[in-house]
C-alpha positions as protocol buffer text, in pm:
chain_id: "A"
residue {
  index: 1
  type: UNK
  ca { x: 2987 y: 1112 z: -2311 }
}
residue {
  index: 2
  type: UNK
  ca { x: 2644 y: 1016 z: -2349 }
}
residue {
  index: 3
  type: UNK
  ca { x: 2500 y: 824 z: -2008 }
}
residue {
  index: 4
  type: UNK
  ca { x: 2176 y: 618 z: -2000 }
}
residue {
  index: 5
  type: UNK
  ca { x: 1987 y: 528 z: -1705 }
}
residue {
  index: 6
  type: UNK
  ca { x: 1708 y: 286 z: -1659 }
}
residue {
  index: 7
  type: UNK
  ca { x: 1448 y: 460 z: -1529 }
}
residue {
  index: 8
  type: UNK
  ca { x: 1055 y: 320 z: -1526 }
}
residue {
  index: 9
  type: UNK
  ca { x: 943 y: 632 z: -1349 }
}
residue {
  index: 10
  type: UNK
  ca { x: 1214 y: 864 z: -1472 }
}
residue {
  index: 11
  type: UNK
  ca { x: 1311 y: 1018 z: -1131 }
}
residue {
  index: 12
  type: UNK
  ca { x: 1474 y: 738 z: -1021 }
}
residue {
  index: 13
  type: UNK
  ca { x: 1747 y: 459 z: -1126 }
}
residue {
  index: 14
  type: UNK
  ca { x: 1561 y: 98 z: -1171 }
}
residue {
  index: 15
  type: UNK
  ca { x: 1656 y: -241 z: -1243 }
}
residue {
  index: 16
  type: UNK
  ca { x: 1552 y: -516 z: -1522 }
}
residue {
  index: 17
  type: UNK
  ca { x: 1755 y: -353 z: -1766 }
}
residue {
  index: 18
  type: UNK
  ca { x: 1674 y: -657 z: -2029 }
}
residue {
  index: 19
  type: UNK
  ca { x: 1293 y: -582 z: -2043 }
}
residue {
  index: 20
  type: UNK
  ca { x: 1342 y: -187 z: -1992 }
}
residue {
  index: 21
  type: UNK
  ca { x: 1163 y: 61 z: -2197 }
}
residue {
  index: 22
  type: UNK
  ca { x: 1201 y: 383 z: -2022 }
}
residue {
  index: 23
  type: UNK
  ca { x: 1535 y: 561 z: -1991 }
}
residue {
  index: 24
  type: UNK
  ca { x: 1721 y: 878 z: -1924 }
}
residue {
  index: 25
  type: UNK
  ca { x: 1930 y: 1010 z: -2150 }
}
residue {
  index: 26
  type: UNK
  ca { x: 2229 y: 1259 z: -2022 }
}
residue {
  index: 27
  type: UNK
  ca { x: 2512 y: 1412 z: -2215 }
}
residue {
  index: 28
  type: UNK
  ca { x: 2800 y: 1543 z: -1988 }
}
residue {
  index: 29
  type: UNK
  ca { x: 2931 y: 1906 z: -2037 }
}
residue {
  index: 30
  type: UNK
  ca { x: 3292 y: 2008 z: -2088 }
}
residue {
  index: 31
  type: UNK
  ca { x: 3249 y: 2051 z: -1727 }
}
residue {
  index: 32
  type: UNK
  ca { x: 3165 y: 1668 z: -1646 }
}
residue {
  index: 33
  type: UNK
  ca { x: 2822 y: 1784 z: -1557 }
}
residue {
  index: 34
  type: UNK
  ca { x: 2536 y: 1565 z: -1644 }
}
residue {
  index: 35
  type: UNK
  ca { x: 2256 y: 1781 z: -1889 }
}
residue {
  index: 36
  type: UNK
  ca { x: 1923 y: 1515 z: -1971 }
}
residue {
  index: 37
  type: UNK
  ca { x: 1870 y: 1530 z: -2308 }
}
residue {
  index: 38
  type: UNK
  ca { x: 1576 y: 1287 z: -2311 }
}
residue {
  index: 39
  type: UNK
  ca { x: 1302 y: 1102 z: -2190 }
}
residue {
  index: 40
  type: UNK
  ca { x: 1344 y: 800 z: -2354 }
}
residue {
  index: 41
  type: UNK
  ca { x: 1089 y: 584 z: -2411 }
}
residue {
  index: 42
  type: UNK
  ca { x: 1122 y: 268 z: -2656 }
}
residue {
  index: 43
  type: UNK
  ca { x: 842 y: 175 z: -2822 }
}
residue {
  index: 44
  type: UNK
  ca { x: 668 y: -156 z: -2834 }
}
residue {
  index: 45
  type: UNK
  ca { x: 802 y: -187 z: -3213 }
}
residue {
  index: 46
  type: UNK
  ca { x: 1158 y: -193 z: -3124 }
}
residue {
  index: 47
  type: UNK
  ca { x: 1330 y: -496 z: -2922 }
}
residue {
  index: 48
  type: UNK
  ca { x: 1442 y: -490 z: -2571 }
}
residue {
  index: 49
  type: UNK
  ca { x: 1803 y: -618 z: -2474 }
}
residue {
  index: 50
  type: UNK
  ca { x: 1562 y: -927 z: -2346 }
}
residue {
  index: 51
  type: UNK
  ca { x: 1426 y: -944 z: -2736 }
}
residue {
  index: 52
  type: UNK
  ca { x: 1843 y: -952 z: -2897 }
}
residue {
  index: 53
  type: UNK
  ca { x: 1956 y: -1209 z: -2656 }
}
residue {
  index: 54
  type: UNK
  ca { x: 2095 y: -1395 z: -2972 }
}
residue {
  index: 55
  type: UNK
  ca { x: 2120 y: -1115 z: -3160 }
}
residue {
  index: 56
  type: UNK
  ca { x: 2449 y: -863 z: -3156 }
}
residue {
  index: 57
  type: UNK
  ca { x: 2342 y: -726 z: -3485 }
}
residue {
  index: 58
  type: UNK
  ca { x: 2012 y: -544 z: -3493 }
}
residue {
  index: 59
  type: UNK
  ca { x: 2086 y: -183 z: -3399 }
}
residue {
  index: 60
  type: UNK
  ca { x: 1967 y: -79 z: -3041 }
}
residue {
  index: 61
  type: UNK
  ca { x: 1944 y: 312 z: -2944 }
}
residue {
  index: 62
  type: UNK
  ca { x: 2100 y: 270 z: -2683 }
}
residue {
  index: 63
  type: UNK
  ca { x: 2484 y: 124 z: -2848 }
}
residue {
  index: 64
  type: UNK
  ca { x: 2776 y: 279 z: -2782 }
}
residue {
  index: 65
  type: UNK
  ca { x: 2643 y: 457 z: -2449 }
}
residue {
  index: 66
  type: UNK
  ca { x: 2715 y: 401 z: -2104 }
}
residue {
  index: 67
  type: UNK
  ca { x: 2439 y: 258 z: -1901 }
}
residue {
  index: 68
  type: UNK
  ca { x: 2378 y: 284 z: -1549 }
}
residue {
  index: 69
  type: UNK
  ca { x: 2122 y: 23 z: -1377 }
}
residue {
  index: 70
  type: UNK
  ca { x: 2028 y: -77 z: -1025 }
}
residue {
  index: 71
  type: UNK
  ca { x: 2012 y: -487 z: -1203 }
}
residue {
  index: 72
  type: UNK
  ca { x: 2137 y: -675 z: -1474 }
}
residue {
  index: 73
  type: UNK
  ca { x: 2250 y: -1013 z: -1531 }
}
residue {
  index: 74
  type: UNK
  ca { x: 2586 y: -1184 z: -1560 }
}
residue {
  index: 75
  type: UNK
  ca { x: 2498 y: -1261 z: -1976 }
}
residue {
  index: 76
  type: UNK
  ca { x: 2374 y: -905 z: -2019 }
}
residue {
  index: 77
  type: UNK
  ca { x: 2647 y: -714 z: -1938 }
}
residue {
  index: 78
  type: UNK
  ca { x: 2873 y: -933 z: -2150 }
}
residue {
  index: 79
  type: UNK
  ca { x: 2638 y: -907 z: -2436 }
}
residue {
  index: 80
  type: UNK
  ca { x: 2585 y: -503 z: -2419 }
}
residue {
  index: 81
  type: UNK
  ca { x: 2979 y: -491 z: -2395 }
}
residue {
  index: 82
  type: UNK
  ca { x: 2968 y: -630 z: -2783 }
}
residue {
  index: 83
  type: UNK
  ca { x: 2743 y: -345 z: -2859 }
}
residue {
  index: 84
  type: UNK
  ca { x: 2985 y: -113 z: -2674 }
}
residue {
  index: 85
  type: UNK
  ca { x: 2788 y: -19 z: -2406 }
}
residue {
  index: 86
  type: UNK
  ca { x: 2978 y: 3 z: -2044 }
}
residue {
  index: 87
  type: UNK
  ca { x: 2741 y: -77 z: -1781 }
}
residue {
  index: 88
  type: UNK
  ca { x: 2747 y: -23 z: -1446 }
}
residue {
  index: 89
  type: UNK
  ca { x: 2514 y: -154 z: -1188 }
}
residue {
  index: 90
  type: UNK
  ca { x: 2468 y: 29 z: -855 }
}
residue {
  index: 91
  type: UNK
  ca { x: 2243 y: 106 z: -521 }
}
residue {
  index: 92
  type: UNK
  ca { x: 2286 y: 455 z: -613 }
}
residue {
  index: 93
  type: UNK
  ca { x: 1908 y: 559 z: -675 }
}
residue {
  index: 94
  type: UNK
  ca { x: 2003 y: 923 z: -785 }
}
residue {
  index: 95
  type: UNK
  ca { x: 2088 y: 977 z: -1162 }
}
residue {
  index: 96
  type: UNK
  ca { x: 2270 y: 1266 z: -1124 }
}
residue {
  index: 97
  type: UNK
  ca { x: 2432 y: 1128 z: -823 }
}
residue {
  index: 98
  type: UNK
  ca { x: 2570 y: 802 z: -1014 }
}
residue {
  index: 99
  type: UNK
  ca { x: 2657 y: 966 z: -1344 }
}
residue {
  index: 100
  type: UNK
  ca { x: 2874 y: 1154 z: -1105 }
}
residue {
  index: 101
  type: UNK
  ca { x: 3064 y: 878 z: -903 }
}
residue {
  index: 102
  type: UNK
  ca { x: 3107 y: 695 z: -1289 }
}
residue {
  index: 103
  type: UNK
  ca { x: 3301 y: 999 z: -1418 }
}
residue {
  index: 104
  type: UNK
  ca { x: 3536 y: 1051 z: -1052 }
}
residue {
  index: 105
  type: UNK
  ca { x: 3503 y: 674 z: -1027 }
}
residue {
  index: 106
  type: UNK
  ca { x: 3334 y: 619 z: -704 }
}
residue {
  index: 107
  type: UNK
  ca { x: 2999 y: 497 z: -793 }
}
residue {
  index: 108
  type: UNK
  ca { x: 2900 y: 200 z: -574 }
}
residue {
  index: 109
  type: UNK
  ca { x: 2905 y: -107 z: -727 }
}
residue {
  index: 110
  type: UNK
  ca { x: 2663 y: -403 z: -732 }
}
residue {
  index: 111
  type: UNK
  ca { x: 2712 y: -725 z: -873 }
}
residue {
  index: 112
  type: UNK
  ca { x: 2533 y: -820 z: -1187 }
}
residue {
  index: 113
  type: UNK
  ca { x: 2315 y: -1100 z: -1127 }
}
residue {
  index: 114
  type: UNK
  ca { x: 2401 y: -1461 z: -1139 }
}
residue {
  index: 115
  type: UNK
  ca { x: 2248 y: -1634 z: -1461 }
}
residue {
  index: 116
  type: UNK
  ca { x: 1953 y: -1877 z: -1410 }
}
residue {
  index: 117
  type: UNK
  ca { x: 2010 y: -2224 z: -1518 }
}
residue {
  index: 118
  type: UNK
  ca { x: 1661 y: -2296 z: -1580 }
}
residue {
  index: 119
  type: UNK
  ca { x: 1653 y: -1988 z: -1850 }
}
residue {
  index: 120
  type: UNK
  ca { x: 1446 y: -1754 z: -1669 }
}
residue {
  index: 121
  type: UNK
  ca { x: 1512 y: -1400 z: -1647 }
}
């Protein structure tokens, strides 16, 4: 399973997943134990999850992963779920830590937050 964090200073788990750039990227061994296989950062070329609000078809890097944030909004995670990315938003501030508690299941939890009605982020 391949696990991505948001991460602006990759050390730590951070929030504003819709503008995010910088990520970890983990794969899980046969052991359930997270390996990083990247440093990910997204150039200014491609779009953020902010930049395909209306948009379910341009190709992120990030599709079909799991994602692990400490904030995301109410529309985001819906919209990521079309692109088949699980997302789970949490206080943990470890990435090793969380990507643990998603795989025995007892990550802690956060809300995702409520949606704006004036359209800001």
């Amino acid at each position: 399973m391949k696990i991505a964090i948001v991460s602006q200073d990759f050390r730590t788990i951070g929030g504003k997943t819709g503008r995010a750039r910088n990520f970890l990227v983990y794969e899980t061994n046969s052991k359930g134990e997270p390996i990083l296989l990247e440093k990910l950062e997204i150039p200014e070329t491609e779009p953020t999850f902010h930049d395909l609000h209306t948009d379910d078809v341009t190709p992120h890097r990030l599709n079909g992963m799991v994602l692990i944030t400490g904030e995301a909004g109410e529309g985001l995670t819906e919209r990521l779920s079309r692109r088949g990315i699980t997302v789970y938003i949490t206080s943990e501030t470890d990435p090793k830590t969380a990507i643990k508690g998603v795989i025995d299941g007892t990550i802690p939890r956060v809300s995702p937050t409520p949606h704006k009605e004036d359209g800001s982020c």
